[in-house]
C-alpha positions as CSV (number, residue, x, y, z in Angstrom):
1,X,42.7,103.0,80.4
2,X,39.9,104.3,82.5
3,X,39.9,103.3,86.5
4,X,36.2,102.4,85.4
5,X,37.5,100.0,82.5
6,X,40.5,98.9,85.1
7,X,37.4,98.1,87.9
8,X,35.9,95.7,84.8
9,X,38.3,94.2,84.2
10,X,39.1,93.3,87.8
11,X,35.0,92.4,88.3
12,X,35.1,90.1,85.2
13,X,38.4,88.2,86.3
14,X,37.0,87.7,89.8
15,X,33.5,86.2,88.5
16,X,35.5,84.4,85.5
17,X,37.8,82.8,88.6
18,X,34.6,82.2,90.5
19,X,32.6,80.4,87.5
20,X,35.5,78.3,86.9
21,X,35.8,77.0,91.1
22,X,32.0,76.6,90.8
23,X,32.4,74.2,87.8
24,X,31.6,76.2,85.1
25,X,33.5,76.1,81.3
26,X,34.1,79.4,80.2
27,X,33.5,79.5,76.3
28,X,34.0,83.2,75.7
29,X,34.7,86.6,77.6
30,X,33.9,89.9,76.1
31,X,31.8,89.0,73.5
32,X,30.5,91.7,71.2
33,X,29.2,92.0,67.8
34,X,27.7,95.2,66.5
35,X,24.6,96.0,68.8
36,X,24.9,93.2,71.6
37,X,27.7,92.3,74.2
38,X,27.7,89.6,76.5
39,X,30.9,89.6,79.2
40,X,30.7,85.8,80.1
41,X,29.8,82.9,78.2
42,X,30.0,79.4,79.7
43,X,29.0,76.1,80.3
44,X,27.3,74.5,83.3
45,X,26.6,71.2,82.6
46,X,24.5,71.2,79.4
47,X,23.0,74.4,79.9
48,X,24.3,77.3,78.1
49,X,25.1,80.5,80.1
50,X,25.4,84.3,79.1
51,X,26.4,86.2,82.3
52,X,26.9,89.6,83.2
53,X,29.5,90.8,85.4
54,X,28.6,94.4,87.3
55,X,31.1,95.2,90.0
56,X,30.6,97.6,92.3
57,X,33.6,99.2,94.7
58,X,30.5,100.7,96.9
59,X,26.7,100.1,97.3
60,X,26.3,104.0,96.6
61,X,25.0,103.2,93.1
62,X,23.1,101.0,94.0
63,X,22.9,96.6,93.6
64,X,25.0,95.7,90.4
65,X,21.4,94.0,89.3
66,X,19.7,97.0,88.9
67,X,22.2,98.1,86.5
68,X,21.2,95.2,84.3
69,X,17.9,97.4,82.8
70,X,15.7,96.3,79.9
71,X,17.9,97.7,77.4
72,X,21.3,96.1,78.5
73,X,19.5,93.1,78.9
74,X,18.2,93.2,75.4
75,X,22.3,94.1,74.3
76,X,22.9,90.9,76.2
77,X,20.1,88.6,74.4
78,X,21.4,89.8,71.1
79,X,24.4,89.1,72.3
80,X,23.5,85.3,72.8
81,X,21.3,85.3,70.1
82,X,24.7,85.7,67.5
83,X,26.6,83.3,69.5
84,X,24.0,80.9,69.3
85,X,24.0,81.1,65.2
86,X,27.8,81.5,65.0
87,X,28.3,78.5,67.0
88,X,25.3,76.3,65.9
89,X,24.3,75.6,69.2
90,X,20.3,76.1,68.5
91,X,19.4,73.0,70.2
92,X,21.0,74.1,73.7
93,X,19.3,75.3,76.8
94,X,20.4,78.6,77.7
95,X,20.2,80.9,80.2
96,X,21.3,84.8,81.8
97,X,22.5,85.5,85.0
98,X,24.4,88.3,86.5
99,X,27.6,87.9,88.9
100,X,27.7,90.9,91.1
101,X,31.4,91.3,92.3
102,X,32.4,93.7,95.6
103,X,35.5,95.1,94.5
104,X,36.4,95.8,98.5
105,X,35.5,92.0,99.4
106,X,35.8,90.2,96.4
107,X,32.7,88.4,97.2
108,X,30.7,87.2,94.5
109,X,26.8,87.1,94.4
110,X,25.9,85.0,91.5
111,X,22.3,85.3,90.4
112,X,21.1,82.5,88.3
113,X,18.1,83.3,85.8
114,X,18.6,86.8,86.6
115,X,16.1,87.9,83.9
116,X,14.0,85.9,80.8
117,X,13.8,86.7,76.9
């Protein structure tokens, strides 16, 4: 396993820990179907939520948000688009955010509606 992969991991557990103590339901982590991944998907209240998680160990790449580009983001909608039609859940509000995690800190900055379809 990869120190990147290992730095996931440890990004998705924090925002995972961090959803949960901000009253989210988690429904799924690591999602992924051929062509579309999503790493979080929960519940907040009756709203449907795909998040991404981008950790970051230094701000030398740059805000985890920027790595959230047109093309990941479309990964991600497909992404929600199969769970939505797996789990029959057409008739549910949904959104995307992205949970940027400092790996040093383990702060979380959790952006709600972080991008549209």
């Amino acid at each position: 396993m990869g120190n990147s992969h290992k730095m996931g991991i440890r990004g998705e557990d924090t925002a995972a820990l961090y959803m949960e103590k901000s009253g989210f339901v988690l429904l799924e982590r690591n999602y992924r179907r051929t062509g579309s991944e999503v790493d979080i998907i929960a519940m907040e209240g009756d709203v449907l939520v795909f998040t991404e998680v981008k950790a970051r160990s230094s701000t030398y790449g740059g805000a985890g948000r920027e790595a959230v580009n047109r093309r990941k983001q479309e990964r991600i909608i497909r992404g929600a688009l199969n769970y939505i039609a797996e789990n029959r859940m057409e008739n549910i509000c949904g959104r995307f955010d992205v949970a940027e995690v400092d790996l040093i800190t383990g702060n979380v900055d959790y952006i709600r509606n972080a991008f549209q379809v």
